[in-house]
C-alpha positions as CSV (number, residue, x, y, z in Angstrom):
1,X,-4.5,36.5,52.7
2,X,-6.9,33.5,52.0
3,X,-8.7,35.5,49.7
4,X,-5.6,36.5,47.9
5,X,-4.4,33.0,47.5
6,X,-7.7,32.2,46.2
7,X,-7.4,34.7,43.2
8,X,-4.3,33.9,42.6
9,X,-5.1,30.2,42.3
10,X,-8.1,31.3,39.9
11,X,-5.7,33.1,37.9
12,X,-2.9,30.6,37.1
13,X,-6.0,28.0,36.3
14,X,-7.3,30.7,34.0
15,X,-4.4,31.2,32.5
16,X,-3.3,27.7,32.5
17,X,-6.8,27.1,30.5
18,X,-6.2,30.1,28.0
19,X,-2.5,28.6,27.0
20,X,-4.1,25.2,26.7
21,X,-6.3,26.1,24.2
22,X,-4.0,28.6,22.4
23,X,-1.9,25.2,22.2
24,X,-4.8,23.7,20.5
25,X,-5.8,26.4,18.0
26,X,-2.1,26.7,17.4
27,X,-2.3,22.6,17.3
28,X,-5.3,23.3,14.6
29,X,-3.4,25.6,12.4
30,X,-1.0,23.1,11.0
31,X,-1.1,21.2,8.0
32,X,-1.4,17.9,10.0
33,X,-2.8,15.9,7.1
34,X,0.0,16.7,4.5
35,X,2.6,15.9,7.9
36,X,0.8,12.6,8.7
37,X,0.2,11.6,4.7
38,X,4.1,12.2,4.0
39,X,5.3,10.0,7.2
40,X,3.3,7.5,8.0
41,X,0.6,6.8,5.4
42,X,3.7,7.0,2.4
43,X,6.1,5.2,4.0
44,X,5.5,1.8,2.7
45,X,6.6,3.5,-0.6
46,X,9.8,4.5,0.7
47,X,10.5,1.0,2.4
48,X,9.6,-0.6,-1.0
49,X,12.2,2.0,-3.0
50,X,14.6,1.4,-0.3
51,X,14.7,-2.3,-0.3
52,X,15.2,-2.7,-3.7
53,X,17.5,-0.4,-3.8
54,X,19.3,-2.1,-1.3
55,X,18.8,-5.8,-2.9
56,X,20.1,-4.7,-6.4
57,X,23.6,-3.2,-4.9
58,X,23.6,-5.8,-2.6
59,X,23.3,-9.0,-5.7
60,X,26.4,-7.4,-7.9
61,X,28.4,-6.0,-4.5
62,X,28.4,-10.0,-3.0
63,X,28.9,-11.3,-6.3
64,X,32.0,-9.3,-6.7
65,X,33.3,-10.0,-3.0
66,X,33.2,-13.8,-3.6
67,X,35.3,-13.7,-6.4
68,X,38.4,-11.4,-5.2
69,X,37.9,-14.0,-1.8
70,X,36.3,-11.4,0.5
71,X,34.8,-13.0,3.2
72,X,32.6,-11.6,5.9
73,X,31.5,-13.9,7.5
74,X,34.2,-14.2,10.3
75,X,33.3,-10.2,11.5
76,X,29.5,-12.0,11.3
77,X,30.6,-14.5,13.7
78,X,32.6,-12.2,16.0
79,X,30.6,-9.6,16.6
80,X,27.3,-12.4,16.9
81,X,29.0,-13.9,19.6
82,X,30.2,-10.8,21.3
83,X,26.9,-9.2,21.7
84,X,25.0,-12.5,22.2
85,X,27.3,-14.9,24.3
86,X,29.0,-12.2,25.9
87,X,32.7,-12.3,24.5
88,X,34.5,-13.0,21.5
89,X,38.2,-14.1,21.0
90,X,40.7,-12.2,19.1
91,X,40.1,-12.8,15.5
92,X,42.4,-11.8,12.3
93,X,40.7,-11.8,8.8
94,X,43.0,-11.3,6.0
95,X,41.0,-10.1,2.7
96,X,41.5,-10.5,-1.4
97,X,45.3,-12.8,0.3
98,X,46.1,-9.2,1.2
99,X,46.4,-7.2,-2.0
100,X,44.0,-4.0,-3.0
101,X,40.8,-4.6,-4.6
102,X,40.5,-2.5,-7.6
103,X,37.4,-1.7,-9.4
104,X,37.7,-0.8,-12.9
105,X,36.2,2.5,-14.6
106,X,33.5,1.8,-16.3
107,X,30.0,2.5,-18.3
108,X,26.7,0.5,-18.0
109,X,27.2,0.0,-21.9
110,X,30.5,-1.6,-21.1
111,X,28.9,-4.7,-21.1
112,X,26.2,-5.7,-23.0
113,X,24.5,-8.4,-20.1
114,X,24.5,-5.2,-17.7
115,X,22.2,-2.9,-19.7
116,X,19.5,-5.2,-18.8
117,X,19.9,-4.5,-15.4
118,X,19.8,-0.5,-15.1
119,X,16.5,-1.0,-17.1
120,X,15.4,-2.9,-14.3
121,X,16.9,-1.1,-11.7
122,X,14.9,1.9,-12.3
123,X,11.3,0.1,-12.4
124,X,10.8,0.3,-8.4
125,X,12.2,4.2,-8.5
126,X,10.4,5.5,-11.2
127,X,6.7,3.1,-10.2
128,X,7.7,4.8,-6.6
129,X,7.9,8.3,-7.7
130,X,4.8,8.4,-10.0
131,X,3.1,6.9,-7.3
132,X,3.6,9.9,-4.9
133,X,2.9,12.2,-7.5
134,X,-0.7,10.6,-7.7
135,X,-1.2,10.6,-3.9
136,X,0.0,14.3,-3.5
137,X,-2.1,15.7,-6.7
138,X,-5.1,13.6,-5.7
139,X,-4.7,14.9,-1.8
140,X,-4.2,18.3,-2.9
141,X,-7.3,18.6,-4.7
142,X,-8.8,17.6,-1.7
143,X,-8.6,20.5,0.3
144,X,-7.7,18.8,3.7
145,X,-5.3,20.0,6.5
146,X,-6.3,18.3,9.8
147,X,-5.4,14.5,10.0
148,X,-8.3,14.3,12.1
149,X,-10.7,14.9,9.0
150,X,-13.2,12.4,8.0
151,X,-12.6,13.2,4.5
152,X,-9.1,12.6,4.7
153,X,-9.7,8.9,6.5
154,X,-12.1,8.4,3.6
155,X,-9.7,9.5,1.4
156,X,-6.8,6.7,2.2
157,X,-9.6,4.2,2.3
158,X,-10.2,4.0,-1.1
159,X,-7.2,5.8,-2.3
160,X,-5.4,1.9,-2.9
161,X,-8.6,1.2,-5.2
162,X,-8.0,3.6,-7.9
163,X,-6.2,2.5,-11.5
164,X,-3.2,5.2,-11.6
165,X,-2.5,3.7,-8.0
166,X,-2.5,0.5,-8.8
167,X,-0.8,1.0,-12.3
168,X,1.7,2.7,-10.6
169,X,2.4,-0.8,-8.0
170,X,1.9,-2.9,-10.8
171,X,4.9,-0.8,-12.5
172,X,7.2,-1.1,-9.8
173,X,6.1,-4.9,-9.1
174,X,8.0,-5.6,-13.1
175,X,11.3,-4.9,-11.5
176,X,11.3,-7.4,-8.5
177,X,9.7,-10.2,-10.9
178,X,11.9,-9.6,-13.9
179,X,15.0,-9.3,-12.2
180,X,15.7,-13.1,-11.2
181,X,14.2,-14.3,-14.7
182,X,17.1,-12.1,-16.8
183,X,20.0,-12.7,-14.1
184,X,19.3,-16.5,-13.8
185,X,19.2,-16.6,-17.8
186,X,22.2,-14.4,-18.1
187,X,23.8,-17.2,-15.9
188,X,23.0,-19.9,-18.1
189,X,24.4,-18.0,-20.9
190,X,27.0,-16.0,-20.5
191,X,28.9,-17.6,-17.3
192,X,30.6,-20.9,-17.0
193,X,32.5,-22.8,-13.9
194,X,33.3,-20.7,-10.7
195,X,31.3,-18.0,-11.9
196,X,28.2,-19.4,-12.7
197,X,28.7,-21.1,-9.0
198,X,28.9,-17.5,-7.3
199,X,25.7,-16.0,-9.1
200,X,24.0,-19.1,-8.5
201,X,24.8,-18.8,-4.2
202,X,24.3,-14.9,-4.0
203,X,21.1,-15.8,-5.7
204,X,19.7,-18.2,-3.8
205,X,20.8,-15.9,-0.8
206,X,19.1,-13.5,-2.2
207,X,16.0,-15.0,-2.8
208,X,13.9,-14.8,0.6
209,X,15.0,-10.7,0.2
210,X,13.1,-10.8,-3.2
211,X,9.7,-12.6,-1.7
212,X,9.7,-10.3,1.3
213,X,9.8,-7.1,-1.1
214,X,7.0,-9.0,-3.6
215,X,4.7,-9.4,0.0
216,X,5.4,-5.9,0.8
217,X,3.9,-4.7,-2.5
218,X,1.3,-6.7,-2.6
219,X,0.2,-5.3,0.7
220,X,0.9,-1.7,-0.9
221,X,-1.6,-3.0,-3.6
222,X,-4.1,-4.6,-1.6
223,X,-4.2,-3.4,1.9
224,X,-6.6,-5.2,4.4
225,X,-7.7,-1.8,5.4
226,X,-11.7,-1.5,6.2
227,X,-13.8,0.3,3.5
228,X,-16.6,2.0,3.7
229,X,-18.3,4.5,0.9
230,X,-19.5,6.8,3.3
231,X,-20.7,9.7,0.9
232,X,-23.1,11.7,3.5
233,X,-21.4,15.3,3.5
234,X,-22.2,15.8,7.1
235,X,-20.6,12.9,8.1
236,X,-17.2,13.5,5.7
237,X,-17.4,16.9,7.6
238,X,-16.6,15.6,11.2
239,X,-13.2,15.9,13.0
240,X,-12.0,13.3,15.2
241,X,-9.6,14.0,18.1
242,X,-6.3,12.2,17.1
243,X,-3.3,12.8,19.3
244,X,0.3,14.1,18.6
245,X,1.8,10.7,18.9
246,X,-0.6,9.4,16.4
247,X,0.4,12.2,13.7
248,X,3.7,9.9,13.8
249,X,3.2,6.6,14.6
250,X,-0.8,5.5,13.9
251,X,-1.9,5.0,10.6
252,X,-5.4,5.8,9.0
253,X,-5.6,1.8,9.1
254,X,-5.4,0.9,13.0
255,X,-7.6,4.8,13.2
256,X,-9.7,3.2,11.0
257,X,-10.1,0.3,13.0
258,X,-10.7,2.0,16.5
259,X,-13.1,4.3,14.7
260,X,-15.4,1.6,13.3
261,X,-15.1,-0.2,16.9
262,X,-16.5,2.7,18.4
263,X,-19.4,2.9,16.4
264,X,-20.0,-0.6,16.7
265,X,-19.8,-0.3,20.6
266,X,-22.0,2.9,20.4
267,X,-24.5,1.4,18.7
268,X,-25.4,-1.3,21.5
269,X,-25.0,1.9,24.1
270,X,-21.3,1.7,25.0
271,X,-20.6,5.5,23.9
272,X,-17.1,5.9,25.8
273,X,-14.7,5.0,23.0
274,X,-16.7,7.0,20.6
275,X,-16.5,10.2,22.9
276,X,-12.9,9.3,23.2
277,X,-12.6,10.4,19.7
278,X,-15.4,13.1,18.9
279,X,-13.7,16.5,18.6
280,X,-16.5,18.1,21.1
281,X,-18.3,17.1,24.2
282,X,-21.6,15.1,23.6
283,X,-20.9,14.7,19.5
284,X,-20.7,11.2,19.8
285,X,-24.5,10.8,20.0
286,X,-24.5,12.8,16.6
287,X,-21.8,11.2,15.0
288,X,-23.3,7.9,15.6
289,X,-26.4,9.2,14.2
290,X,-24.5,10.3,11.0
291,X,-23.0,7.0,10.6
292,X,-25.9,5.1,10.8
293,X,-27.8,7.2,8.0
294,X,-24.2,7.1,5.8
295,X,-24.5,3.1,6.5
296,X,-28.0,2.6,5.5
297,X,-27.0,5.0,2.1
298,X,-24.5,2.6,1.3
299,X,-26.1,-0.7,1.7
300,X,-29.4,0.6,-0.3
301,X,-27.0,1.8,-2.9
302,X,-24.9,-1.3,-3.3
303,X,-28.4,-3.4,-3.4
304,X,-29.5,-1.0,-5.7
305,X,-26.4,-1.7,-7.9
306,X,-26.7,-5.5,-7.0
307,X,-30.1,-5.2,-8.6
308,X,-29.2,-3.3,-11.5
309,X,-26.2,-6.3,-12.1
310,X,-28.9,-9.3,-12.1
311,X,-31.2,-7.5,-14.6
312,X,-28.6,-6.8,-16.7
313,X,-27.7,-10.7,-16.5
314,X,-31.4,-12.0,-17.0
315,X,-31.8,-9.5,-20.0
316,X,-28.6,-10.7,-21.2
317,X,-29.6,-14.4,-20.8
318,X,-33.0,-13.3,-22.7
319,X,-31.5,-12.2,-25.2
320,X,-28.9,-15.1,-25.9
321,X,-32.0,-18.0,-25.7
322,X,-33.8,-15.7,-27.6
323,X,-31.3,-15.2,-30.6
324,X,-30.7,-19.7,-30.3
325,X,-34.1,-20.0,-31.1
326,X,-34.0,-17.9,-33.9
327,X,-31.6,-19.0,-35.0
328,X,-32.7,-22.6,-34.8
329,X,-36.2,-21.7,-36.7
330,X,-34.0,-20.3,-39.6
331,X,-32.2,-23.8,-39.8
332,X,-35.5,-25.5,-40.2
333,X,-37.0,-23.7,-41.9
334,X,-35.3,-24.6,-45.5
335,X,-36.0,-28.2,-45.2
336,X,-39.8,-27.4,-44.6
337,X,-39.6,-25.6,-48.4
338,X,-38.0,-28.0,-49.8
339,X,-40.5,-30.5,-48.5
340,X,-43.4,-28.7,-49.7
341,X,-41.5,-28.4,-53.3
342,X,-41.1,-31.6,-53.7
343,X,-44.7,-32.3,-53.1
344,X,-46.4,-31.4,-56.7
345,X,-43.0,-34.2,-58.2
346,X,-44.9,-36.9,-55.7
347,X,-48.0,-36.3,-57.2
């Protein structure tokens, strides 16, 4: 009986092994690196579209409720002191003195100050869009499916550094930068009394929403992420264990991050957090090995180009003193002929 129990013990830790690592292969099979790119790694771009989006509907939508005398602000104040003091008395708002709010049928072209705007409108959209198209073309000629890839954590490193990327934030940083310069001149111009006072509050209301969305893109534009140019193929080669809740919540930044602290801590013989991350037992002695050779590559080539930069600056600087004394002996000498011309009238 014991020696039955004992096989069948074996077995259901065999087989509990065998669907483990189906689970992985399975696991391995999926196009992790196009799932993680699209949710995490993007979605900066889709806050940015999303916020202005909602700032622009939000400018004219306020602008409109303040003028028909629609009031929110009591529903604020009731539900605020429900949820955070616990109770809230009986409140009755009355809106527009209780007639219907109609909004007329209209085109953009309507009005001539509101074409302005829909040209605006579409900057962040349009900067957004392009923008993806870049990343996915760029990642697609990559050839990378596990999120776990070297490559692809190279990739996002110096994706932010390229000029269609950046052209692309630049493009949708016009609309956010333009948009308070035309409404606060359309103001001036085109509105007088009560409803120069209304743009003017939903404006300044509206303000801090505008700086937040600038700070976002500027973070899209510059991120703080680390970068290294890591070219050695062996290394770009490696996969690093990455978890299913990272495929949805980390980012190749705080990966990034962990990764580099590991081979910081590896390299003064702390080797556990890089094993925690090396796709196979006992890599991490190799993987440090490959980023120490990728690390020495890049500092000899970016003295090597630091090299090449002063050269180019002293041949430059030769060549500038060389041309001002040239062109200094060319200025002198027509008053030494004219000297020596003189001469023979002396005599």
């Amino acid at each position: 009986v014991g020696a039955n129990r004992f096989a069948l013990l074996m077995a259901f830790a065999m087989g509990g092994r065998q669907s483990s690592s189906d689970d992985a292969a399975l696991w391995r099979r999926l196009p992790t690196a196009w799932i993680h790119l699209l949710l995490v790694e993007s979605r900066h771009v889709y806050l940015a579209a999303a916020c202005w989006y909602h700032l622009v509907n939000t400018i004219n939508a306020r602008c409109s409720m303040i003028e028909h005398q629609i009031d929110i602000s009591p529903i604020e104040r009731y539900y605020a002191a429900l949820y955070f003091l616990g109770y809230s008395p009986e409140a009755r708002v009355v809106f527009n003195g209780g007639e219907t709010l109609v909004l007329p049928d209209q085109h953009i072209t309507d009005q001539g100050v509101n074409v302005p705007w829909i040209v605006i409108a579409w900057t962040v959209p349009i900067g957004a869009m392009f923008l993806m198209a870049f990343i996915l073309f760029r990642f697609a000629t990559l050839g990378v499916r596990d999120f776990g890839s070297m490559r692809y954590l190279h990739f996002t490193w110096h994706l932010a550094r390229e000029p269609p990327y950046r052209y692309a934030v630049a493009f949708m940083s016009l609309g956010p930068l333009l948009l308070p310069v035309v409404w606060f001149v359309q103001v001036l111009w085109y509105t007088e009394g009560s409803e120069m006072y209304t743009n003017l509050a939903v404006m300044r209301d509206c303000t801090s929403s505008g700086i937040i969305l600038l700070f976002s893109l500027n973070l899209l534009a510059f991120p703080s992420a680390v970068v290294h140019r890591w070219t050695d193929t062996d290394l770009l080669s490696l996969q690093f264990r990455r978890s299913c809740l990272s495929l949805l919540l980390q980012s190749n930044y705080s990966f990034g991050a962990k990764l580099v602290d590991a081979l910081w801590t590896a390299q003064h013989g702390d080797m556990s957090r890089l094993e925690r991350y090396a796709s196979e037992p006992g890599q991490a002695e190799k993987v440090l090995q490959m980023a120490r050779r990728a690390q020495l590559e890049e500092v000899r080539a970016r003295k090597d180009a630091e090299l090449v930069r002063l050269r180019r600056s002293s041949s430059s600087d030769s060549d500038t003193s060389k041309s001002d004394h040239h062109g200094d002996g060319e200025s002198s000498s027509p008053g030494v002929a004219h000297s020596s011309s003189a001469a023979p009238g002396k005599e």
